[in-house]
N, C-alpha and C positions, 0 to 999 in steps of 0.2 A: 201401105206396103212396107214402110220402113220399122215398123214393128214386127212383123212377118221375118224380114229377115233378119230379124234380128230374137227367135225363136220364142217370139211375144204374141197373142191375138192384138189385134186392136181395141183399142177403147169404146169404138162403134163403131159399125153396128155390134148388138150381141153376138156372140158366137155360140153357134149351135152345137159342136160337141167339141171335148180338148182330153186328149189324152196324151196323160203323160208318166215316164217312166219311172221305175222306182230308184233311181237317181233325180228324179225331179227336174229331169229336162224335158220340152215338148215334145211328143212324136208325131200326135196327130192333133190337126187344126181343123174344122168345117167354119165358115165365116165366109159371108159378101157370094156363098154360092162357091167358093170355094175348098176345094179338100187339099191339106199341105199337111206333107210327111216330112219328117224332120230325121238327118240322121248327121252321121259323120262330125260329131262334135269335137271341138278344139278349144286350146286356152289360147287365150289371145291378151297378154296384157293382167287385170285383172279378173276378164270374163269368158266365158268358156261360151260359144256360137257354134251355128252349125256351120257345119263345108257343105252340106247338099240338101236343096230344100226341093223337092217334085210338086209342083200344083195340077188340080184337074176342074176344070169346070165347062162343063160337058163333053163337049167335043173340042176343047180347046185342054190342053196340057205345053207345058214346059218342068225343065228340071235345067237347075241354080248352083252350080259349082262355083264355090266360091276358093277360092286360090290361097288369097292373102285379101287379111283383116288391115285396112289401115283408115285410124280416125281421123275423121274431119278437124278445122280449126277449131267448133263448138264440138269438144270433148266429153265436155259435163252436161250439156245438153242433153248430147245422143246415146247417153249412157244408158244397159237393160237394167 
């Protein structure tokens, strides 16, 4: 999930489809049964992130406002 929000698929499983804008940011992700829509991007720092991620998998949905961007101690770690 920390790839997800961070407007990335995961490494695994494969993700079944990724669409993305002609800025080259995510919009749409399918992965793990999952469909996450990407919108409301921001610069944060050096990286531009989203503010609002919606997931759907089945009958289960939530949507992810995200506020304020603030990095953990391992910075270079959790870099996209």
């Amino acid at each position: 999930m920390r790839h997800w929000i961070k407007g990335m698929p995961a490494a695994t499983p494969p993700y079944g489809e990724m669409v993305v804008g002609p800025d080259g940011r995510l919009q749409r992700l399918e992965q793990s049964g999952w469909t996450l829509t990407y919108s409301d991007y921001r610069r944060h720092d050096e990286w531009i992130l989203p503010g609002k991620i919606r997931g759907t998998n089945g009958d289960v949905g939530f949507t992810l406002v995200i506020g304020r961007w603030q990095p953990g101690p391992d910075r270079e770690a959790d870099a996209p």
